[in-house]
C-alpha positions as CSV (number, residue, x, y, z in Angstrom):
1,X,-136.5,-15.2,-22.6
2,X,-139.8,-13.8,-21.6
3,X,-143.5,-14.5,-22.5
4,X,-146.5,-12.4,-22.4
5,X,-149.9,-14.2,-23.1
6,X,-153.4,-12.9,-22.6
7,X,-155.3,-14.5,-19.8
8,X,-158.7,-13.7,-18.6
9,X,-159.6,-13.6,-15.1
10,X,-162.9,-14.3,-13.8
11,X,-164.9,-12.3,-11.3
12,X,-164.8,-16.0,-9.3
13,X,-161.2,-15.8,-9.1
14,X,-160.6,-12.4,-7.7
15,X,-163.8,-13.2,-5.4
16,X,-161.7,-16.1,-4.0
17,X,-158.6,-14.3,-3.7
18,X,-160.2,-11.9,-1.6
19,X,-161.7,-14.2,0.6
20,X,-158.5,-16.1,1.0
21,X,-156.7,-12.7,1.9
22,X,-159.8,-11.4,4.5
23,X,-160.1,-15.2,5.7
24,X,-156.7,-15.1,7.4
25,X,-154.5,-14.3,4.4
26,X,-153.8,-10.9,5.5
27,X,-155.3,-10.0,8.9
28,X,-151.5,-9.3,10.1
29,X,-151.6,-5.9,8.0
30,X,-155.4,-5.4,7.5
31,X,-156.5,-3.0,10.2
32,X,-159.9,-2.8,8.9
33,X,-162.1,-2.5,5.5
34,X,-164.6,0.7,5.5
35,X,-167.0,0.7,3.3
36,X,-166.6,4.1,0.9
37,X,-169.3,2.9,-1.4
38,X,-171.9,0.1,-2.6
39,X,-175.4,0.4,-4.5
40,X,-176.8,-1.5,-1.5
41,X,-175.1,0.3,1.4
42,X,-176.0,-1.1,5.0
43,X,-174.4,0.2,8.0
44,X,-173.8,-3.0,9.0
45,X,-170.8,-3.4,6.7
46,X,-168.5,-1.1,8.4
47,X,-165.6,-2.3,10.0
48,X,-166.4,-6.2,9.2
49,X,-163.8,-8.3,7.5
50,X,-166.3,-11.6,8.8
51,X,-168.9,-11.8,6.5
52,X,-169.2,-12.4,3.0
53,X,-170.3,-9.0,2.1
54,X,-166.8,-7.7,1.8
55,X,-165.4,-9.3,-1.1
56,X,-168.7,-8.3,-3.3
57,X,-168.3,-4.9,-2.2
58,X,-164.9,-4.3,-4.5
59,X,-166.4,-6.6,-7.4
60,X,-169.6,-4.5,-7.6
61,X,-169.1,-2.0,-10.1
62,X,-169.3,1.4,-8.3
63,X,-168.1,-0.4,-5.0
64,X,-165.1,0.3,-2.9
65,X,-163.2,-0.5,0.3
66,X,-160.7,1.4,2.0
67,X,-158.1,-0.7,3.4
68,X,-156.0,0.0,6.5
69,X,-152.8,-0.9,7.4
70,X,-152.1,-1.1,10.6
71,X,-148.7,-1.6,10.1
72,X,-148.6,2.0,8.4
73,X,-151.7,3.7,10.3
74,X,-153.7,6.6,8.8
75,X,-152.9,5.0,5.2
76,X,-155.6,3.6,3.2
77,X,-155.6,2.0,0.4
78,X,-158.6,2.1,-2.3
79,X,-159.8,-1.6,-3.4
80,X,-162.5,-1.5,-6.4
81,X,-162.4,-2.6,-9.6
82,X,-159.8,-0.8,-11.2
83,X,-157.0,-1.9,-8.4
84,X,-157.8,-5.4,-8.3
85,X,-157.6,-5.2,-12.3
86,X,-154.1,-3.7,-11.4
87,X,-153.6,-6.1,-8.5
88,X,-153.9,-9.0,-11.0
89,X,-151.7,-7.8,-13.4
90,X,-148.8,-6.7,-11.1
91,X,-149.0,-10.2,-9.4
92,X,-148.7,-11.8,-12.4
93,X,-146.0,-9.7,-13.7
94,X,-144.2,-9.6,-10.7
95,X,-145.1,-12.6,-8.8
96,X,-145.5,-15.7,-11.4
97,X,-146.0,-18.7,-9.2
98,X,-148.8,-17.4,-6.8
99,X,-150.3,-15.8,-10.3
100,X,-150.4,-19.9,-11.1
101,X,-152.0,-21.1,-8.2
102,X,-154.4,-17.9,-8.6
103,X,-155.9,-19.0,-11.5
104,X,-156.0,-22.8,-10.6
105,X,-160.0,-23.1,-9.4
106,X,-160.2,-26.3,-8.8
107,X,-157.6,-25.5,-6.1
108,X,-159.4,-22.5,-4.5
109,X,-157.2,-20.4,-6.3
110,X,-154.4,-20.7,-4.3
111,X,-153.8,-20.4,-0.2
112,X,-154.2,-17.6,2.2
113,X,-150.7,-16.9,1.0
114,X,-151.5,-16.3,-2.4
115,X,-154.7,-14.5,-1.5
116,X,-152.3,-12.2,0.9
117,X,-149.9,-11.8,-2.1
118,X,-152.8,-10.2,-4.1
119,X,-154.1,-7.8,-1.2
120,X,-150.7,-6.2,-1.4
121,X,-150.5,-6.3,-5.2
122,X,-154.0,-4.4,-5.3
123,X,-153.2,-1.8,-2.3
124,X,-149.4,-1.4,-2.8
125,X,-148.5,-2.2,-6.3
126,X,-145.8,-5.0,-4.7
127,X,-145.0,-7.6,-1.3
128,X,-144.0,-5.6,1.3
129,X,-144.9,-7.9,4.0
130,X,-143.9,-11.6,4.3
């Protein structure tokens, strides 16, 4: 038998899922993060997964990051709005139990695993590392 239910995911969650994933989550396949575009653009942010800076950058609407994978080099991967709204809903079609920890906050929304888990939902539309 299968489900579907509505659930809403806050701006707090995906921010924590992306920290999670830049923190350590997924440094083993993140080359870098280049900044495409922000509404407060600072050179600075180039090529710096360290500060906080980079998980606002995706969650601000007309913001993006191009991920690289250094696994796969010369591909990048868009992360904005739309493909962390995709992100979300492949890992929690696809991917059930991290979905679960994802959306428990008083838990920080999971582990660097889980965080990982959504990086690659966002950039490759599955797990393809891990």
């Amino acid at each position: 038998m299968k489900v579907t239910i509505k659930k809403e995911v806050s701006l707090e969650i995906l921010f924590n899922l992306l920290t999670a994933a830049f923190e350590g989550g997924s440094n083993y396949w993140v080359g870098f993060a280049d900044v495409t575009s922000h509404p407060k653009h600072e050179d600075r942010y180039k090529n710096d997964l360290g500060g906080c800076w980079v998980q606002d950058i995706p969650l601000s609407p007309g913001g993006e990051l191009m991920i690289c994978d250094s696994e796969d080099e010369g591909k990048r991967y868009p992360l904005n709005l739309e493909t962390l709204q995709k992100g979300i809903q492949v890992m929690a079609e696809k991917y059930p139990k991290e979905f679960v920890a994802a959306m428990d906050l008083e838990n920080g929304c999971g582990d660097a695993d889980t965080g990982d888990c959504f990086l690659q939902c966002c950039c490759f539309g599955e797990v393809i590392y891990g």
